[in-house]
C-alpha positions in Angstrom: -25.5 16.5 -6.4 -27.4 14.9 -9.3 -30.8 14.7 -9.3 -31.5 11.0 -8.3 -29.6 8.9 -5.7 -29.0 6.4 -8.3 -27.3 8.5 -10.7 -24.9 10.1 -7.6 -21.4 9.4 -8.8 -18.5 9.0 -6.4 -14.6 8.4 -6.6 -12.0 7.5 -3.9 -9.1 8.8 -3.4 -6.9 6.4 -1.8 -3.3 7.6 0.2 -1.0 5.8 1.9 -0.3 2.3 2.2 -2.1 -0.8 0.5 -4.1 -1.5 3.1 -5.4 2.0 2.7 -6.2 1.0 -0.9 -7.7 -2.7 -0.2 -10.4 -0.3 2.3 -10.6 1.7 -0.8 -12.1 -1.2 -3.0 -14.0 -2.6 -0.1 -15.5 1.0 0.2 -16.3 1.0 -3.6 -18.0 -2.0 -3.6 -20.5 -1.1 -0.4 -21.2 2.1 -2.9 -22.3 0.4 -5.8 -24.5 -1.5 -4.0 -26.3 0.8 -2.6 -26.8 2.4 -6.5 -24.2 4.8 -6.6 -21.9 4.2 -9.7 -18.0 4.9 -10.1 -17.3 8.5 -11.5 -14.0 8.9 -14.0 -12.4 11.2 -12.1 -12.9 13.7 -8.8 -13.3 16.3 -10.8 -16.8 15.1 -12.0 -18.0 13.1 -8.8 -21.1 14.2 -6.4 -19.4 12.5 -3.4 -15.6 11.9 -3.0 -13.9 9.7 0.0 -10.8 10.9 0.6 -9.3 8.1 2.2 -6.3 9.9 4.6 -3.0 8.8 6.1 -1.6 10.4 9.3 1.8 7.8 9.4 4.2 11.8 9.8 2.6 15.5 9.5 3.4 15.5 5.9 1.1 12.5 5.2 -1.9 14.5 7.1 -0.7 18.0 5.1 -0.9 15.9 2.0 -3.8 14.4 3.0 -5.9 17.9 3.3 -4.0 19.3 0.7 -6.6 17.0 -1.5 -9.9 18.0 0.3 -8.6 22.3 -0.3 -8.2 21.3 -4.1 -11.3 19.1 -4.6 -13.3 22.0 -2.3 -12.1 24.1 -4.6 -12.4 22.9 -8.1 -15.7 20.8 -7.4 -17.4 22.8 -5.3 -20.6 20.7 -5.5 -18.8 17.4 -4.4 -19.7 16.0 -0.9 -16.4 15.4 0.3 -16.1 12.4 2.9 -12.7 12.1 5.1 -11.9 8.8 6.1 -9.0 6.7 6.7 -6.4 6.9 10.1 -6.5 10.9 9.9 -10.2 10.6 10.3 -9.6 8.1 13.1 -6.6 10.0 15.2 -7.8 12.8 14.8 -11.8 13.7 14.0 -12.2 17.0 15.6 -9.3 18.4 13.8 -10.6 17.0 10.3 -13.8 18.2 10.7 -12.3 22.0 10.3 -10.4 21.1 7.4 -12.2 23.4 4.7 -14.4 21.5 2.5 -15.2 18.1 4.9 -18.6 17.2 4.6 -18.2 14.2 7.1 -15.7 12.4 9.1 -15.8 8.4 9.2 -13.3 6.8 11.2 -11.8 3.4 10.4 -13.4 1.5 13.2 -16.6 2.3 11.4 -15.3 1.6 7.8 -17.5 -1.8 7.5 -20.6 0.5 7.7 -19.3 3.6 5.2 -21.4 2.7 2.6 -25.0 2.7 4.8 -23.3 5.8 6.7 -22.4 7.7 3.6 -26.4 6.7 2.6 -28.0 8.6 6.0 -25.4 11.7 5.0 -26.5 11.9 1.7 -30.3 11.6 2.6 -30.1 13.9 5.6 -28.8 16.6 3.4 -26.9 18.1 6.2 -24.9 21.5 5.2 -22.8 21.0 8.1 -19.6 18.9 8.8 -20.7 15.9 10.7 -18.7 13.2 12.5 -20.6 9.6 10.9 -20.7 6.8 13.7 -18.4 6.6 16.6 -15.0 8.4 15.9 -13.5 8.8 19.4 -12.1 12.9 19.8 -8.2 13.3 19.6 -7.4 13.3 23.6 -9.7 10.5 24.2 -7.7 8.4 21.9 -4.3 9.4 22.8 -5.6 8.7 26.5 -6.5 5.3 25.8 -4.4 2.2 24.8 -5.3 0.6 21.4 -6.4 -2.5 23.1 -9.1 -1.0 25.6 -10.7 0.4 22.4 -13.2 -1.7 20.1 -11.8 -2.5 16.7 -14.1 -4.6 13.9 -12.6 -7.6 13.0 -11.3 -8.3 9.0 -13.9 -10.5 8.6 -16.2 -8.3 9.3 -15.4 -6.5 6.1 -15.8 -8.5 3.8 -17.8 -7.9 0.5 -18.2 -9.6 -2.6 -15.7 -8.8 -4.9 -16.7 -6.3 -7.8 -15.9 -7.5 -11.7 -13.2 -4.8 -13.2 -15.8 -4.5 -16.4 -14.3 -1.3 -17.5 -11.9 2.0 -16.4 -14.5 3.3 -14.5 -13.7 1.4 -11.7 -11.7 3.6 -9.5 -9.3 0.5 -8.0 -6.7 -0.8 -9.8 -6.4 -3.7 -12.1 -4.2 -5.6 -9.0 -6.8 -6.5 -6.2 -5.4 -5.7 -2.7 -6.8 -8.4 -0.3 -6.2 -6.9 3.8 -5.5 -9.9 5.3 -4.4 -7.9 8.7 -5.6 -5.0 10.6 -3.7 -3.3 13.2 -0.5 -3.2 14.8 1.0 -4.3 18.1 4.4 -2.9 17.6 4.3 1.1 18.8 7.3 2.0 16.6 8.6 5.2 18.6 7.9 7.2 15.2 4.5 5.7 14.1 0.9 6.8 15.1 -0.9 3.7 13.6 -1.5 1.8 16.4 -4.0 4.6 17.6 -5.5 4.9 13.8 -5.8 1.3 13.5 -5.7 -0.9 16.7 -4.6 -4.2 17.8 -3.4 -6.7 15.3 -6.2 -8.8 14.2 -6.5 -11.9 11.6 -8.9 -12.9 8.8 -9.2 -16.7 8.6 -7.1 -18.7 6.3 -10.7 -19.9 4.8 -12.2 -16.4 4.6 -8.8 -15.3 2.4 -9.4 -18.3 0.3 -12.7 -18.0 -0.4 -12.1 -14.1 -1.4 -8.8 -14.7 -3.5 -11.4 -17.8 -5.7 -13.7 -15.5 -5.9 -11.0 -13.0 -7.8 -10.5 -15.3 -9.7 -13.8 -16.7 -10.8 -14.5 -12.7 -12.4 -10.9 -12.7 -14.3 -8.6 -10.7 -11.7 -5.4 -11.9 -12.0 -3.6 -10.4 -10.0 -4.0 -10.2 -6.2 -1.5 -8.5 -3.2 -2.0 -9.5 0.4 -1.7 -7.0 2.3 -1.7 -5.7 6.4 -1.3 -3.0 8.8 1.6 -5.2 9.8 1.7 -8.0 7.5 3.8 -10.1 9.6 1.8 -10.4 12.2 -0.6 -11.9 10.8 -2.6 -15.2 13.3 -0.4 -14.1 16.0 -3.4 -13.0 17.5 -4.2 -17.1 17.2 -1.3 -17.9 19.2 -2.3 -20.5 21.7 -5.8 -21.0 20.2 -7.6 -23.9 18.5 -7.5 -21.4 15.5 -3.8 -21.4 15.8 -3.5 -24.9 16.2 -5.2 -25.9 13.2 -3.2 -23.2 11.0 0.6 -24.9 11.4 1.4 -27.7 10.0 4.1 -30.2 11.5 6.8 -28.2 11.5 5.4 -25.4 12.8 5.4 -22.9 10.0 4.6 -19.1 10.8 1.2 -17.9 9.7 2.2 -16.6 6.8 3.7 -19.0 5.3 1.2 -21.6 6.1 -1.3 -19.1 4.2 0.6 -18.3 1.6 1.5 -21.9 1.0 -2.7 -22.7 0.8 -2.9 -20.0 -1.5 -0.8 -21.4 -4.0 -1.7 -25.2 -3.6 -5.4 -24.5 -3.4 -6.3 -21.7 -5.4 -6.2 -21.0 -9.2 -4.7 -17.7 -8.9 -2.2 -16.7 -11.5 -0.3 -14.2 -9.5 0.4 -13.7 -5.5 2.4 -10.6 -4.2 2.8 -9.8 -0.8 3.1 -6.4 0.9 6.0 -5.0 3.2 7.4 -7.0 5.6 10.5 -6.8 7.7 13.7 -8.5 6.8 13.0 -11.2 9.5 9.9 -11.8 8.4 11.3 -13.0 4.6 11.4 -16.6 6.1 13.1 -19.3 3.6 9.9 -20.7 3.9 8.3 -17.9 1.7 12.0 -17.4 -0.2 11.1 -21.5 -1.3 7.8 -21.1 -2.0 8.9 -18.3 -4.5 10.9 -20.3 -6.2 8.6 -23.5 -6.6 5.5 -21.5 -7.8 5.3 -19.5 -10.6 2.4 -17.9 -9.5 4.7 -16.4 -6.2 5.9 -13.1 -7.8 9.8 -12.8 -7.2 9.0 -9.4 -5.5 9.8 -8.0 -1.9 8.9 -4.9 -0.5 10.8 -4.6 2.9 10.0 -1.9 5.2 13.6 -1.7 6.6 13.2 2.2 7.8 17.2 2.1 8.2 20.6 -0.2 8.5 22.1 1.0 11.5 21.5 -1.3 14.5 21.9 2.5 16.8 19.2 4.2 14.7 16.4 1.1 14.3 17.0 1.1 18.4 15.7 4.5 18.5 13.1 3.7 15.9 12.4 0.6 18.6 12.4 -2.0 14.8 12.6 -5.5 16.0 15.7 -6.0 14.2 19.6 -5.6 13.8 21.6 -4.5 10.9 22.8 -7.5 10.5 19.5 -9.2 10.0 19.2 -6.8 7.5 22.2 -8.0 5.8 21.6 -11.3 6.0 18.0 -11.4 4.2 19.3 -9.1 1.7 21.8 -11.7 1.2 20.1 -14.7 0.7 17.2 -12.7 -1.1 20.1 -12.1 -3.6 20.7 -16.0 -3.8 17.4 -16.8 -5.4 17.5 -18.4 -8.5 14.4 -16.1 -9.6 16.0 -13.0 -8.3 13.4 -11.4 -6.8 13.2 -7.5 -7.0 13.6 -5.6 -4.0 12.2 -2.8 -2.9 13.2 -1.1 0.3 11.1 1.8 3.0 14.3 4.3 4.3 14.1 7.2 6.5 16.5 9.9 6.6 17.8 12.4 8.9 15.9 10.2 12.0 16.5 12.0 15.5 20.3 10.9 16.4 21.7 10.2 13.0 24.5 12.0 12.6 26.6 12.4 9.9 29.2 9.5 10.4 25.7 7.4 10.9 24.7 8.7 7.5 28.1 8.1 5.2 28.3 4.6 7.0 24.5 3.9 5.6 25.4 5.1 2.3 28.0 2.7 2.3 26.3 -0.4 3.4 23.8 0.2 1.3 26.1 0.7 -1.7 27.8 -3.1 -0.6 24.2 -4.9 -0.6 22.0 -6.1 -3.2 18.7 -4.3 -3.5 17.0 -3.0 -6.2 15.3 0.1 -5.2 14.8 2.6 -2.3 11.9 4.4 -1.3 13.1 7.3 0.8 11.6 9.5 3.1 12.9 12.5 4.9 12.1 11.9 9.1 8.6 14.2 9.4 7.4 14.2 12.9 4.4 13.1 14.1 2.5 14.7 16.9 1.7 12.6 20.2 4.7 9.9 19.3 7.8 9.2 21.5 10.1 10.0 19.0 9.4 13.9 18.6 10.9 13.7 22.1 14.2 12.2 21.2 17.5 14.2 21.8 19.7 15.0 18.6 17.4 16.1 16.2 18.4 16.2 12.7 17.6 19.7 10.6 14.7 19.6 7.9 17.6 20.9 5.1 19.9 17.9 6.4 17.2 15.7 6.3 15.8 16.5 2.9 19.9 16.5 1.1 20.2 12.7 2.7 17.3 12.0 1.2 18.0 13.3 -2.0 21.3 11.5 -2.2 19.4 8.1 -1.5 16.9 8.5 -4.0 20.1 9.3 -6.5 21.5 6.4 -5.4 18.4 4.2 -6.4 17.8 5.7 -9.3 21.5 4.5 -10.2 20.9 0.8 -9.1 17.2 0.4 -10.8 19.8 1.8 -14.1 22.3 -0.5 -13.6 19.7 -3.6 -13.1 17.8 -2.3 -16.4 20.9 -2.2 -18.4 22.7 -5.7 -16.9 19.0 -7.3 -17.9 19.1 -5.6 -21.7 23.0 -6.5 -21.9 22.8 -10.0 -21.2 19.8 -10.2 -24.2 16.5 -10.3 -21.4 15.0 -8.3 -23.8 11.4 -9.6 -23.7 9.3 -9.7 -20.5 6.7 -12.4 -19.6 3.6 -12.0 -18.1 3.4 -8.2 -17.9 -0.3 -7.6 -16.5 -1.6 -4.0 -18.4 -3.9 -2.3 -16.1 -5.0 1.1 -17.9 -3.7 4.3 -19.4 -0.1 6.5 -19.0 1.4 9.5 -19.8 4.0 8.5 -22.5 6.8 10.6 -23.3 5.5 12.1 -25.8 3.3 13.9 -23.1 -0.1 12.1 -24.4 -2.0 9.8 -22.7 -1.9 7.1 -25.5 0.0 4.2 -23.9 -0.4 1.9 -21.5 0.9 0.7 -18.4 1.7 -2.7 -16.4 3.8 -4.6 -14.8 5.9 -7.5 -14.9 6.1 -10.2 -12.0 9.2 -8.9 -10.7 7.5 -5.1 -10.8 9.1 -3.9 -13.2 7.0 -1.2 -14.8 6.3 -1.0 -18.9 4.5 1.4 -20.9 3.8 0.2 -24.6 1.8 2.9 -27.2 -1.3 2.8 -27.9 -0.9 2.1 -31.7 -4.2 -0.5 -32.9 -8.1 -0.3 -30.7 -6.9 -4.4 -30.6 -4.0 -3.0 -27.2 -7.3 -1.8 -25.6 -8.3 -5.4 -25.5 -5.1 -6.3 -23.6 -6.0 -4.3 -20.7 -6.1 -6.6 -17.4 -4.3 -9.1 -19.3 -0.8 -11.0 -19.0 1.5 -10.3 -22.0 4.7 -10.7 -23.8 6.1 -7.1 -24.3 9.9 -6.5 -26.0 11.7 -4.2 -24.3 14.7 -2.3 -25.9 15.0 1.4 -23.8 13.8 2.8 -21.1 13.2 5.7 -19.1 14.2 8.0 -15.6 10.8 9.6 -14.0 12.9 11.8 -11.5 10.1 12.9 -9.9 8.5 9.2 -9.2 12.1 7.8 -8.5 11.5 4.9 -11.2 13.0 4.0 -14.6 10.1 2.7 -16.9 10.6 0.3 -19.7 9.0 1.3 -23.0 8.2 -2.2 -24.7 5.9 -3.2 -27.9 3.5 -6.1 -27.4 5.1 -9.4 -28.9 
């Protein structure tokens, strides 16, 4: 630890989903104002949050995977485990070697005064920091008899991005939901994270004007289950106030406000299902600029037998159809999809018939997972179970399929002469291909990724900034499952 509280450094480490990394920044920002400041990396911090996810047993191995290394190559760090890891399950994460402390989410409003009594109390021992509930205790209770902090109870003023020692990204993620109602047979969250629960549409605007008053120009909405968002209003005066004549979901009410009454320069929204891509939001995407023509569904799968079993609140042919009319678009959104392989009951005919319907639709890029179990769900007691190799070869042939389709949409875009990119917003240093880190990154409305080279101290300057960047080539990152443009600025 260095010698004064005030010149402690921390960093967060972040896994998971964006509302994982929306905590993160609201974590952050409770740390620098209590006087601690950003640190460049892990390796040179005094305290790092490692902030966990738990969503299958490889998240959670992943997730202490990072406490053994940081234990071990920064062996002076106080190391802080938060996140829905720390929330399922506190006991166990309190013997993970190298814990310091244990903050569950409930308590994630108070880290930073929390993480303030750790460090003064100089404890040597792993200690549990507020009121994390042990692992049978909250497997023995529904989510709803348990007290959960509201959204609005975490919210902080947003810190200016004033250099790279910031450890959140360029993009601000704004949690606009907590918690989820929907007890996918699969899926632990509803333990780790409760109920679903709303910030107010006024609360969200006065936090996205505030982004924009410091120069963020970016900002992603984003949820524990982002398409629930006000139905916890339903039947209120709340809820009454928030739909307009027609009746419009909560989301698209909100997202509407945001574009009509903010100056924001670009809106992204996290995953939602393919019922919950309204033609609401697919017309407000088209009519505002601002709207980035880019959809993240978490689909999971595209067989109507297995999304049963995964108890989804959709058909395959819901799936279809959004996809469909998604493809419609006059801005032609990008489309990025959540897919499980090898789920308990898929058999091989179930597989070869995804492959195919997936081949048939218009998407733009899979993010696959092999089926991990997850102690204490429903579906690690479903009959058929799928072997890990089988699991892990479907996989592999879905992420060989994306890769294909992100190639093909690259090349159609450079064959019909697209060759320069608008508004590509550069957040901060990447590993070029020459193996150096002198280029940098960002991204394009439609998330496309571009890396340009560092070539004049004036591309510093652009950092956090909306571009024009020429694209001729690009490249496969295997191991990410992305092809990267490589562009010059124009």
């Amino acid at each position: 630890m260095s010698s004064s509280k005030e010149s402690a450094q921390f960093y967060i480490k972040s896994l998971g989903c964006k509302a994982n990394f929306s905590d993160g920044q609201e974590i952050e920002t409770g740390l620098r104002n209590i006087g601690l400041s950003p640190a460049r990396n892990w390796m040179n911090a005094d305290v790092v949050v490692v902030n966990s996810c738990t969503v299958t047993d490889e998240a959670d191995h992943q997730s202490q995977k990072w406490v053994r290394d940081i234990a071990r190559k920064n062996p002076k760090a106080k190391i802080i485990y938060t996140g829905c890891a720390a929330e399922v399950n506190s006991e166990g994460a309190l013997k993970i070697p190298g814990v310091g402390a244990v903050l569950g989410n409930q308590d994630k409003p108070k880290a930073a005064a929390l993480i303030r009594e750790y460090l003064d109390s100089k404890t040597e021992h792993p200690v549990a920091l507020g009121g994390v509930s042990p692992y049978t205790e909250i497997l023995s209770r529904h989510p709803h008899d348990r007290e959960w902090s509201l959204p609005s109870e975490r919210l902080e003023p947003v810190q200016a991005q004033e250099s790279d020692r910031v450890t959140f990204r360029t993009r601000a993620f704004l949690k606009i939901q907590e918690g989820c109602n929907s007890f996918c047979t699969y899926c632990i969250i509803p333990y780790g994270r409760g109920p679903a629960r709303s910030l107010s549409v006024e609360a969200i605007l006065s936090k996205i004007q505030q982004s924009v008053d410091i120069g963020i120009q970016e900002v992603i909405l984003t949820g524990t289950n982002l398409g629930d968002y006000g139905m916890d209003w339903t039947g209120s005066a709340e809820d009454a106030g928030r739909r307009d004549s027609v009746g419009l979901p909560q989301l698209d009410f909100l997202v509407e406000q945001i574009l009509t009454q903010t100056g924001l320069k670009r809106l992204r929204i996290g995953s939602l299902d393919p019922t919950e891509i309204s033609p609401k939001l697919m017309e407000l995407m088209e009519n505002y600029e601002a709207f980035c023509p880019h959809f993240h569904m978490s689909l999971q799968h595209v067989q109507t037998k297995i999304l049963r079993l995964m108890k989804r609140k959709y058909q395959a042919h819901h799936v279809e159809t959004c996809l469909n009319q998604l493809a419609k678009l006059k801005r032609k959104p990008f489309v990025g999809m959540d897919y499980i392989t090898g789920f308990p009951g898929e058999t091989d005919e179930d597989f070869l018939n995804s492959v195919k319907t997936l081949e048939q639709l218009p998407w733009n890029r899979l993010h696959v997972f092999p089926y991990s179990e997850r102690e204490g769900t429903p579906a690690t007691r479903l009959a058929n179970s799928v072997p890990l190799a089988v699991r892990k070869e479907r996989a592999k042939q879905l992420q060989q399929l994306s890769l294909e389709r992100l190639g093909q949409s690259f090349s159609s875009q450079r064959s019909a002469g697209n060759t320069v990119l608008k508004g590509v917003l550069l957040e901060g240093r990447y590993k070029g291909p020459d193996g150096t880190r002198d280029w940098v990154s960002g991204y394009s409305a439609n998330y496309q990724r571009v890396i340009i080279p560092l070539k004049t101290p004036e591309h510093l300057r652009t950092w956090n900034q909306l571009v024009q960047v020429e694209v001729k080539q690009w490249i496969v990152d295997k191991a990410a499952g992305e092809v990267i443009w490589l562009g010059t600025l124009q």
